[in-house]
N, C-alpha and C positions, 0 to 999 in steps of 0.2 A: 680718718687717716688712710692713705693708700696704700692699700695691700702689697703684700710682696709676687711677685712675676715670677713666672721660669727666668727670666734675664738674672734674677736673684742668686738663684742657683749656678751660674756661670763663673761668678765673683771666685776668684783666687785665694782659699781662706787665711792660705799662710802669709800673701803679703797684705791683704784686707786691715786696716788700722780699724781699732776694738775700743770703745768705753763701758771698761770696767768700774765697779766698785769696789772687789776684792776678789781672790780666788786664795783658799784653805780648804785643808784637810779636817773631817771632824765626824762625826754619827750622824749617819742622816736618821734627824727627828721624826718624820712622818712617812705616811701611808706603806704598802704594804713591804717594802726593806727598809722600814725601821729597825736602827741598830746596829744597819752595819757599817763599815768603813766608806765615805764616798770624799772625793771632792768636787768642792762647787767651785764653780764659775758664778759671781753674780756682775750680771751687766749693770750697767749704770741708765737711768735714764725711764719713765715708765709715764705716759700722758693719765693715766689713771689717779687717783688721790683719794685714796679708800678708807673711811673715817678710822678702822680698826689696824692702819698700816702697820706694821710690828721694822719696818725698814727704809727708814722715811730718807736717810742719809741716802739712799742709792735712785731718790726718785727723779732730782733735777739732772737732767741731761747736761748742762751747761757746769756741772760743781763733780768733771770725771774726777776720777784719785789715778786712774791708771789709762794714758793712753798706748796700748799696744799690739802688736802683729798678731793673726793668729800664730803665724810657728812662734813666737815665746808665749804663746798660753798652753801650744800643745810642752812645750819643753818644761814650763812650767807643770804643768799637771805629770808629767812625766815622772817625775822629782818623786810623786810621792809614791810608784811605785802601787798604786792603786786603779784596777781596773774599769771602775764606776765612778761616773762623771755626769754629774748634774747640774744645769743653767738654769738661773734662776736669777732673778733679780730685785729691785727693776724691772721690765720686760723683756726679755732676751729678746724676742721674736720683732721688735720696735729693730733693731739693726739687722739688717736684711740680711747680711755678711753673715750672721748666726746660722742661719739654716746651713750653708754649704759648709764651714767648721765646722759643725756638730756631724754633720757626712763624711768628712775628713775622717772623725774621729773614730765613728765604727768600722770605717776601711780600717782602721788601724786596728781594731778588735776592741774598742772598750763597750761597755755598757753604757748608753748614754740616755740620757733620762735629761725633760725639760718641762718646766714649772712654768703657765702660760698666767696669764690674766685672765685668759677667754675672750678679749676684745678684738684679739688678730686673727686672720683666716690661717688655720693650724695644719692645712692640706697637702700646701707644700714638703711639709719637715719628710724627711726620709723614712721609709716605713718600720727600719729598725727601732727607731726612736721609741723609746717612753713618752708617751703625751700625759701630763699631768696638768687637764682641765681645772682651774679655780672659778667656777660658776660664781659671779658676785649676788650674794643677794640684799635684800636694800635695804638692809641698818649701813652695808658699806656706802650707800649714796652714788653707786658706780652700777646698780644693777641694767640701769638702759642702756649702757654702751656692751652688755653682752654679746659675743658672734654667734648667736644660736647656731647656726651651719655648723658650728664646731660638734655641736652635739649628736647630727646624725654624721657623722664621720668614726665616732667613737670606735674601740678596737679591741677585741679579750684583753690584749696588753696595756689599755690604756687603764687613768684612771680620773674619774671625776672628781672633785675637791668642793664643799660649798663650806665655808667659813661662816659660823652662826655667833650672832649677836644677841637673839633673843626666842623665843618661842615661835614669832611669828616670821622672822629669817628659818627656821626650820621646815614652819609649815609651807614656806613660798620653796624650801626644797623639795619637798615631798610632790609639789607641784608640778616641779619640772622635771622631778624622776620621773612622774607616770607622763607627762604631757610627751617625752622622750623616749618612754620603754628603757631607758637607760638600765636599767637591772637585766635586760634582757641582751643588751650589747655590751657590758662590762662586768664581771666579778668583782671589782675594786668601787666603791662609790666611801665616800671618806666625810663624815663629820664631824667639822672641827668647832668645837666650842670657841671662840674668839677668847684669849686668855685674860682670867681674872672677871669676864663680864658674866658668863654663867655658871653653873653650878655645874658639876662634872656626872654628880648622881642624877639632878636632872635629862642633864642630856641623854646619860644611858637610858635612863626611865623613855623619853621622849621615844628610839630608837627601838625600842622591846616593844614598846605600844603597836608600833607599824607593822612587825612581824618580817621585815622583809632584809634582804643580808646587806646589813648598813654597816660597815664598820666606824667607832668611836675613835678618833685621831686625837693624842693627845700630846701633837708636840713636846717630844721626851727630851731634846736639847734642851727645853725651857725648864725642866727639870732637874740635869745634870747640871747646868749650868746659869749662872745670872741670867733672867728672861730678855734684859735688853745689850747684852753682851754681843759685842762684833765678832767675828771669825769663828763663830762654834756651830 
């Protein structure tokens, strides 16, 4: 896929046209502001097809639910009166127009946070951003389309994401932490058991073993709420 350009960045985000999937108010589930109040943006559309998808409804580009501007996504999120705003999808970073709306939006003062795949070059995005790297690893069947460059990019503020399917998805993380130093450029590195596939006490066990500051991601939306439930 062709990366996105500084021309990217030029794009008009309020008249820019958006496929979305949905945009709600609800707890963000994961990593380290788990629990507090955010709204998501999730885009529609994502060339990835990651065997553990948990959001398969927002992957074809072609089946939008919402075509629209960014100024009605900013007015929409407006609405809810909440300063923290995270895009996720789908792949945000797949519509190019994302990058310069999510700049919009911290001129405007919010907190902006965006949930990547890993596949797209992440260099662009504005430096206030939260990058929330999802390293694929290979029980998803997406691990060679990885952007490795994303990883020496990493940021104190950022955070690394590896979604584990099995024991041996753990150990091909543990790989690309050290192959990365990634502990050494982030506080935040986050693993996520892939839900219902492993054991939760495994993984922590898995995590203690290594000694090193991993934090256990337990998707707590999936908790409060149905796990395949839309808009939470």
């Amino acid at each position: 896929m062709q990366q996105p350009t500084v021309q990217a960045l030029e794009i008009n985000p309020r008249t820019e046209l958006f496929r979305l999937s949905e945009i709600f108010y609800s707890i963000q589930g994961e990593g380290t502001r788990a629990g507090l109040p955010c709204v998501f943006v999730r885009m529609q559309g994502c060339k990835l097809r990651c065997a553990w998808c948990d959001t398969p409804y927002a992957l074809d580009s072609r089946a939008t639910e919402l075509a629209i501007t960014g100024a009605e996504i900013i007015a929409k999120i407006a609405e809810y009166n909440c300063k923290f705003v995270e895009f996720t999808g789908g792949e945000p970073l797949e519509q190019y127009g994302t990058f310069a709306l999510m700049q919009q939006l911290c001129e405007m003062g919010f907190l902006v946070a965006v949930e990547t795949g890993g596949h797209i070059d992440a260099s662009l995005l504005d430096e206030r951003i939260i990058r929330i790297i999802d390293v694929k690893c290979p029980d998803s069947k997406m691990s060679s389309l990885n952007f490795w460059q994303n990883l020496e990019i990493i940021r104190p503020t950022d955070e690394v994401k590896f979604v584990v399917a099995s024991r041996s998805d753990f150990d091909f993380a543990m790989e690309i932490i050290r192959r990365y130093d990634i502990v050494a450029r982030t506080a935040t590195i986050l693993i996520s058991p892939t839900f219902g596939a492993v054991e939760l006490k495994d993984a922590a066990e898995w995590i203690l073993a290594e000694n090193l500051p991993l934090r256990l991601q337990l998707q707590i939306h999936k908790f409060i709420w149905e796990p395949n439930r839309r808009g939470v």
